[in-house]
PADREN-679492 format. One record per residue (C-alpha): x negated, y, z; residue number from 1; residue in three letters. Coordinates in steps of 0.25 Angstrom, whole numbers. Last residue first. Layout:
PADREN-679492
u, v, w, seq, type
X, Y, Z, NUM, Ala
...
This chain:
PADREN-679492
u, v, w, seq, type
34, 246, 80, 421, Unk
26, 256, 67, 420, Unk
28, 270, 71, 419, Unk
14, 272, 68, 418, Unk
14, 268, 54, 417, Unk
23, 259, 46, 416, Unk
32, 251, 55, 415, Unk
45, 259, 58, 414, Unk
55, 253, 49, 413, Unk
66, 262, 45, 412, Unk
78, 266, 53, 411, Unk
90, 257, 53, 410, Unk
103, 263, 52, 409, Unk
113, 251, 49, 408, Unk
106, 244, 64, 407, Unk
104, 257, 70, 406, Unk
91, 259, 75, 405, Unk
78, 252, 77, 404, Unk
74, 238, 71, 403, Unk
63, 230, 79, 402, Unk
53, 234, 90, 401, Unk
58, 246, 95, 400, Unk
72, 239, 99, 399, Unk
84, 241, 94, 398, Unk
96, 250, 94, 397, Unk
111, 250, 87, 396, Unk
113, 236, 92, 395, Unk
117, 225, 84, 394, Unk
129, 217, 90, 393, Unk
123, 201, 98, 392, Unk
120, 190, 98, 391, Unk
105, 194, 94, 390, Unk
102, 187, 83, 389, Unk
115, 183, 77, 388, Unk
120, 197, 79, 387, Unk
107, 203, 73, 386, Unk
112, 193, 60, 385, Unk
122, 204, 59, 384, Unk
109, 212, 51, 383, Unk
103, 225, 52, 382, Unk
96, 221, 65, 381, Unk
92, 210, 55, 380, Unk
88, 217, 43, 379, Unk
80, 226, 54, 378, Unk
72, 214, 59, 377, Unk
71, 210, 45, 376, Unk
65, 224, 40, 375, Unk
56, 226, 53, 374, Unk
52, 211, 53, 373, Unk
47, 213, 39, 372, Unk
40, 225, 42, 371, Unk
32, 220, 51, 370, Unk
28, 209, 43, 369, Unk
23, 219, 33, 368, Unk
15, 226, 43, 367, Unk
9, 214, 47, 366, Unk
5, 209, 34, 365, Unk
15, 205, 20, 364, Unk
10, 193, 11, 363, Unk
8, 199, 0, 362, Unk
-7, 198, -4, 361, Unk
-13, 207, -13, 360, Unk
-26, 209, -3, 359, Unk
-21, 207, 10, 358, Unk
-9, 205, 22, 357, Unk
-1, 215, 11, 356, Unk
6, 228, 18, 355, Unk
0, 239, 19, 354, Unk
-7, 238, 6, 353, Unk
8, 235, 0, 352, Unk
12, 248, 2, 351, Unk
23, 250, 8, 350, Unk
39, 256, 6, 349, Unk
43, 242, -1, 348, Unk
39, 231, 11, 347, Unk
52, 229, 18, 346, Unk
59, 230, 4, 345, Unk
62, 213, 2, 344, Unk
68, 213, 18, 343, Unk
79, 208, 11, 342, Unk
88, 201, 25, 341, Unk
97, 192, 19, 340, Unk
107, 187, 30, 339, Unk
114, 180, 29, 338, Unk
108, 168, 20, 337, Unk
113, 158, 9, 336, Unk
121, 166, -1, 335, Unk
110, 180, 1, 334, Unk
98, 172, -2, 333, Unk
98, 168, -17, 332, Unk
104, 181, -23, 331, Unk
94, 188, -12, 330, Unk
81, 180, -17, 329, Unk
86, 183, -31, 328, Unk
89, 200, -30, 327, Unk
72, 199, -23, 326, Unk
69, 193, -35, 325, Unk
74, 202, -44, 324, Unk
71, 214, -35, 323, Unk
57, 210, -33, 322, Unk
48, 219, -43, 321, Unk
54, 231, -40, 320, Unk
55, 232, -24, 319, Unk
41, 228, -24, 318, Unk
41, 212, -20, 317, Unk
29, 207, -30, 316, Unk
22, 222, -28, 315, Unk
17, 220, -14, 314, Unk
21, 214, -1, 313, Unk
30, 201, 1, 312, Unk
45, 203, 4, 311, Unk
55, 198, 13, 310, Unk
69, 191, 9, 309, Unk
77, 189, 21, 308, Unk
88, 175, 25, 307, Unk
97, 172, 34, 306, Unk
101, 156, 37, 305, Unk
111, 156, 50, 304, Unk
107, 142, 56, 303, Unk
120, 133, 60, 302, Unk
112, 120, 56, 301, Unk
120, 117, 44, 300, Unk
121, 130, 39, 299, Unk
106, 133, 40, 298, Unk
105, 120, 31, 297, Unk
114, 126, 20, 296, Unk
108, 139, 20, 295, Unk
95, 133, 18, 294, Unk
99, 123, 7, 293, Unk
106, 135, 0, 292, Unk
93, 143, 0, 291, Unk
87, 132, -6, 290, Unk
95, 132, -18, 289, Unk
95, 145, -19, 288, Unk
80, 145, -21, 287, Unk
80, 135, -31, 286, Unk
91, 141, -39, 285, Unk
81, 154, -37, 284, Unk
69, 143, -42, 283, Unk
78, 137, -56, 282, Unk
73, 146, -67, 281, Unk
58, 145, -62, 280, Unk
57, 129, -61, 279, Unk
55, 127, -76, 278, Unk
44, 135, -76, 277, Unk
39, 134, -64, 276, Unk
37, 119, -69, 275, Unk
32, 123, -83, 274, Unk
21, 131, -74, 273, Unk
18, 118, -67, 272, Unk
15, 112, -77, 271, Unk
1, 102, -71, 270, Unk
6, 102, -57, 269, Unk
-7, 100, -49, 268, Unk
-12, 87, -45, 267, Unk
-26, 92, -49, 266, Unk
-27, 83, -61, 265, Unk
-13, 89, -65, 264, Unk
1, 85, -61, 263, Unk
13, 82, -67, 262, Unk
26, 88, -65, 261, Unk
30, 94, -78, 260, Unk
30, 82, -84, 259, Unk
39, 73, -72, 258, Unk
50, 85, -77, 257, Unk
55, 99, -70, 256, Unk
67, 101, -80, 255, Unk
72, 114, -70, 254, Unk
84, 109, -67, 253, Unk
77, 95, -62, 252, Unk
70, 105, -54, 251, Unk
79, 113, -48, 250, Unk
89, 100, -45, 249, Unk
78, 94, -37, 248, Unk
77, 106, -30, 247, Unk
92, 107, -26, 246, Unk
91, 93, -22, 245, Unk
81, 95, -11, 244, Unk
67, 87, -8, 243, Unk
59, 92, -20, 242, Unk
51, 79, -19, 241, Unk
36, 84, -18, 240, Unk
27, 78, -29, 239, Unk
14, 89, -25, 238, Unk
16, 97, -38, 237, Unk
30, 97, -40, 236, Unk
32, 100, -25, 235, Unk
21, 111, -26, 234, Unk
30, 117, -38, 233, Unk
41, 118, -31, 232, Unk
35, 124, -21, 231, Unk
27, 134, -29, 230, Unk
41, 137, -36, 229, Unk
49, 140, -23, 228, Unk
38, 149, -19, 227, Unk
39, 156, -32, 226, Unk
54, 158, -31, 225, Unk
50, 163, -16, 224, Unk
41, 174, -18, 223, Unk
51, 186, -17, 222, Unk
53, 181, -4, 221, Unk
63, 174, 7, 220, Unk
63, 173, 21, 219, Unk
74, 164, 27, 218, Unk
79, 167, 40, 217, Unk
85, 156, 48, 216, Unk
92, 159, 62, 215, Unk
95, 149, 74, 214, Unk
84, 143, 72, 213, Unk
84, 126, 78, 212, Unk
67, 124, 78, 211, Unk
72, 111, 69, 210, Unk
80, 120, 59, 209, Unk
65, 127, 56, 208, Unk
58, 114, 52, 207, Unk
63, 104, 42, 206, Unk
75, 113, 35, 205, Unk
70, 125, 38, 204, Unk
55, 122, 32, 203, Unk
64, 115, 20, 202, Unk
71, 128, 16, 201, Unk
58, 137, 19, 200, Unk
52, 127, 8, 199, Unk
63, 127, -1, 198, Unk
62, 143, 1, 197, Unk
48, 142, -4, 196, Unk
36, 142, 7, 195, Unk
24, 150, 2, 194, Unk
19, 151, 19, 193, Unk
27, 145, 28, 192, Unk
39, 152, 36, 191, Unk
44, 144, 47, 190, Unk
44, 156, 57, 189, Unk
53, 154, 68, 188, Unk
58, 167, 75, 187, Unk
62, 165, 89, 186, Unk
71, 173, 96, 185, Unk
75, 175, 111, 184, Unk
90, 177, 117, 183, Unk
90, 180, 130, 182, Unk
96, 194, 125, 181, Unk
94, 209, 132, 180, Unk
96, 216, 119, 179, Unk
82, 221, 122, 178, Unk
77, 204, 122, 177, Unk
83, 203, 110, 176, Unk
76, 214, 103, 175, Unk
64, 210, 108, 174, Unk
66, 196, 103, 173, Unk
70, 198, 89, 172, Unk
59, 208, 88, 171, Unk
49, 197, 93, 170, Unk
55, 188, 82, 169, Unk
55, 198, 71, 168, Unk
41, 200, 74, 167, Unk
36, 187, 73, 166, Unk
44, 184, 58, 165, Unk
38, 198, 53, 164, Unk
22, 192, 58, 163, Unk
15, 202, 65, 162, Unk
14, 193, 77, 161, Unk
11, 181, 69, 160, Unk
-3, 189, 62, 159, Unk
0, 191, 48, 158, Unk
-5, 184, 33, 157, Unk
7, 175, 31, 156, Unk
16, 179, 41, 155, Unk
26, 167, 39, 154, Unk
35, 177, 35, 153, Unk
28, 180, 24, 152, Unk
23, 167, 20, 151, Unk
35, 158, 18, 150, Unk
49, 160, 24, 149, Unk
60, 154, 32, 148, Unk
61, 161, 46, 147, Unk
69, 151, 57, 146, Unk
74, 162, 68, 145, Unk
76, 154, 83, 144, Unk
86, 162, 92, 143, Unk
81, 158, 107, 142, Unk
91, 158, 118, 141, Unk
86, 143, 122, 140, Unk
73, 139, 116, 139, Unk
72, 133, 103, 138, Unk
65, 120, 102, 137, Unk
54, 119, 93, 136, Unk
45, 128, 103, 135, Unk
43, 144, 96, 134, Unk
27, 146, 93, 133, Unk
25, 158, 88, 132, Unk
22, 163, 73, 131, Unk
19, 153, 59, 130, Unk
24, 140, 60, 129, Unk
17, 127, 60, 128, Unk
25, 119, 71, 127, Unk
14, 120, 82, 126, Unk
12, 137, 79, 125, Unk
6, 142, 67, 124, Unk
-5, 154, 68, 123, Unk
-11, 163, 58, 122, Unk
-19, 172, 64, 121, Unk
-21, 187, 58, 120, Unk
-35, 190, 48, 119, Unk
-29, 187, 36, 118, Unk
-25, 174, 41, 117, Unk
-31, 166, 53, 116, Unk
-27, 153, 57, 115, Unk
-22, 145, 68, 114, Unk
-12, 135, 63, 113, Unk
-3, 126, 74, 112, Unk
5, 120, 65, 111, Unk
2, 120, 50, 110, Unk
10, 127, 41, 109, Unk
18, 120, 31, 108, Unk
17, 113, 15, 107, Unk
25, 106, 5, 106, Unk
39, 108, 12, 105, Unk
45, 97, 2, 104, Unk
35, 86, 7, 103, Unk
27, 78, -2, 102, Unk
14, 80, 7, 101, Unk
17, 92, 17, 100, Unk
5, 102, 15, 99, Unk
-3, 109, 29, 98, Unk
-2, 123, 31, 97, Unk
-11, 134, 35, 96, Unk
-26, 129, 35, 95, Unk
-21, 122, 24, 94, Unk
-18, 135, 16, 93, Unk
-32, 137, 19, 92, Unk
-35, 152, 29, 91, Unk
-31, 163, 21, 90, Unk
-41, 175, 20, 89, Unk
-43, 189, 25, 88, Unk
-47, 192, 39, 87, Unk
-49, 207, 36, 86, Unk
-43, 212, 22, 85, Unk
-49, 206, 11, 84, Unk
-55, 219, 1, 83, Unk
-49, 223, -11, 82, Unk
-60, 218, -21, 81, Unk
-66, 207, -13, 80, Unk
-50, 202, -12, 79, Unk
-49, 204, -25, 78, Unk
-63, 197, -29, 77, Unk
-56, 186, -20, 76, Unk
-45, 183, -28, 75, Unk
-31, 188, -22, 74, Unk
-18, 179, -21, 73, Unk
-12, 172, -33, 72, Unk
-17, 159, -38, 71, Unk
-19, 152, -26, 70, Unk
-24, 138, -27, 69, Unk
-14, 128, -27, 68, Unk
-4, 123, -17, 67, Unk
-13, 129, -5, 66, Unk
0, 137, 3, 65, Unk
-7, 148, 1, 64, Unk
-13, 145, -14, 63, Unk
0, 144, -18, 62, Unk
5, 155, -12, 61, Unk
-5, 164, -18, 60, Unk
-2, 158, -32, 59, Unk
13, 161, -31, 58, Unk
9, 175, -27, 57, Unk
1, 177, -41, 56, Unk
14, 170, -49, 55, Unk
22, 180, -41, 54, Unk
14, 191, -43, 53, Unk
12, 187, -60, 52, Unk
27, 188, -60, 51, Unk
30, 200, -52, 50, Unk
18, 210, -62, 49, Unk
25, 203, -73, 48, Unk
39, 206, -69, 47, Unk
35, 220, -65, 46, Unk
26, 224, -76, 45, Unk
26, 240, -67, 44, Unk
40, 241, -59, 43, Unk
33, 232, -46, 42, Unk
23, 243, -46, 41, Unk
33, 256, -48, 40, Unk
41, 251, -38, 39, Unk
28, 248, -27, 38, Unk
23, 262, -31, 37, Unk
38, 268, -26, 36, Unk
37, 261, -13, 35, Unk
24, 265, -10, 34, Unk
27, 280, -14, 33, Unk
37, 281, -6, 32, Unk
30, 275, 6, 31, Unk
18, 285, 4, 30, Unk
4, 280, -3, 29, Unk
-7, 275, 9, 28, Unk
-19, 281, 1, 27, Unk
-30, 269, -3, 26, Unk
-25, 269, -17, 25, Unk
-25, 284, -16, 24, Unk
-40, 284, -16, 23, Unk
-42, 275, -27, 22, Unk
-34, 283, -37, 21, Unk
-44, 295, -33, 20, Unk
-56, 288, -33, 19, Unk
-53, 283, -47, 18, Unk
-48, 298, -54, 17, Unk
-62, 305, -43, 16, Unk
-71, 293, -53, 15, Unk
-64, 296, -65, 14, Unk
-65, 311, -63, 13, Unk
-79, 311, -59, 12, Unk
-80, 302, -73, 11, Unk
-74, 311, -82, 10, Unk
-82, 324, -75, 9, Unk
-96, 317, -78, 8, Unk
-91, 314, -90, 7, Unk
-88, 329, -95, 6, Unk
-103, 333, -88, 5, Unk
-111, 323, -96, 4, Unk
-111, 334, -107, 3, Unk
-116, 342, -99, 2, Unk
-127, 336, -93, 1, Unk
């Protein structure tokens, strides 16, 4: 018995080591802390740990959009291992959208969806856009908002009331209704899920400029070089003409040949690796390129074009890990849109947990929505844009509902715990 004794005691200690670790998994870690674990993540193989996420996260978008099979999101042994949270699952990427043969937009939403995802609906109205129904003809005293994005702002994964693009409207609306203004808002959400800025450019171009906005604001991500490479690549694949001469030039740049664009038995593109390859040095010249295009047809119909960069949740856009990226979207942003409104940090003093829609996905949940409209609603009282909104000199006090306090002065966000609006 003895000599079993020293063992016994080695594996009581492992055991109370492991229970120990597990426990302060499950405790809530301060703010400070929170921030500082995010910095030290992003610090540990950061380029390798940034490149095999975004590779990961291009798979999951593939396989939401149903270009390919999804290469990134979780398997189901992980899924069984964390747990799926209540209502789990994503209905057919056909049950969502429908595809465009030969066209440059590739894919929309349908109209008229009534779906559920992760547990809240998921609803399109007549013209196949996420949130309320708003009539194609604008209303008089109405100040329409066009919003550009992809899958964050189309509320990927949240109820529509819970949505950042949702609230901002009803703010906009109780605010003007307590400066005593007729005028109303509506903020028109042509967001679709893994669209790349050409593809928010052409949604613009074919859709938004026909419900007549009298603001554009274009949502960018830390995800859009890869976006722009997915399209690219689905147009390759699928024989869609590049539509625009600035693409066309890209791509003869780039030394894309008939070779590299031949297809497999499945139809698929037999190099494509040699085609991201090639492609890779010229996607930010992409990207201006189609920020230029923009710009210049907001010009032409009188449309003030601003612009805000917003974050996904989790360790690919940590303070650390996206500063290059983050310093590109803003060289590429700032010439063509005023304003910018970097939003990039809204999600730094959380945890991730408290802020994911499930198991290692991104996509930000309510909570994270809510915070999205605090930080842009603030970035606007912030901002002369207010003027354009409200005809009318920022006041020195607002509403419960939105931003609080002195415009240069403002407090911090009141949504964490029970002080949450």
């Amino acid at each position: 018995m003895t000599n079993h004794e020293p063992k016994m005691r080695s594996a009581h200690t492992c055991f109370a080591k492991t229970l120990a670790i597990l426990l302060l998994g499950l405790l809530p870690l301060p703010a400070g802390w929170v921030r500082a674990r995010s910095a030290v993540d992003s610090a540990r193989s950061n380029e390798m740990n940034r490149t095999d996420r975004e590779i990961n996260a291009g798979g999951y978008y593939e396989g939401l959009i149903g270009t390919d099979a999804p290469q990134g999101g979780p398997s189901e042994l992980t899924l069984c291992l964390i747990g799926k949270p209540r209502g789990w699952g994503r209905p057919r990427a056909t049950d969502l959208k429908r595809s465009l043969d030969g066209d440059f937009l590739m894919f929309e939403l349908r109209p008229n969806v009534k779906q559920t995802l992760y547990g809240e609906p998921f609803i399109t109205n007549g013209f196949g856009m996420r949130g309320r129904s708003h009539p194609h003809q604008k209303p008089p005293e109405t100040f329409r908002i066009a919003v550009l994005g992809s899958s964050i702002d189309m509320g990927w994964g949240v109820g529509s009331e819970t949505m950042y693009v949702n609230e901002l409207e009803k703010w906009l609306n109780d605010h003007a209704l307590k400066l005593g203004l007729k005028r109303r808002f509506e903020v028109l959400n042509f967001a679709v899920p893994a669209y790349s800025p050409m593809q928010r450019f052409e949604s613009f171009r074919r859709k938004a400029v026909e419900f007549d906005p009298d603001l554009v604001l274009y949502s960018a991500t830390m995800l859009d070089i890869r976006l722009i490479e997915i399209h690219l690549c689905d147009m390759f694949q699928c024989r869609v003409d590049m539509t625009y001469d600035f693409l066309r030039e890209a791509v003869a740049k780039a030394g894309i040949t008939e070779r590299d664009l031949r297809l497999n038995a499945d139809e698929k593109l037999r190099d494509k690796d040699v085609i991201k390859a090639k492609l890779r040095p010229h996607y930010w010249s992409i990207y201006n390129a189609t920020m230029t295009a923009l710009a210049a047809e907001c010009r032409s119909a009188g449309i003030p074009l601003a612009s805000m960069i917003i974050p996904r949740v989790g360790k690919a856009d940590a303070p650390i890990a996206r500063d290059e990226t983050l310093a590109a979207l803003r060289a590429v942003l700032t010439p063509h849109t005023k304003p910018l409104f970097d939003l990039s940090g809204t999600f730094d003093d959380l945890d991730p947990a408290d802020l994911e829609i499930g198991p290692l996905d991104d996509h930000p949940n309510a909570l994270g929505h809510h915070r999205l409209f605090r930080a842009l609603a603030r970035a606007l009282v912030n901002d002369d844009l207010y003027e354009l909104l409200f005809e009318s000199a920022r006041r020195p006090d607002f509403d419960e509902h939105g931003p609080a306090g002195l415009p240069s002065q403002s407090p911090a966000p009141k949504d964490v715990g029970h002080d949450q609006p």
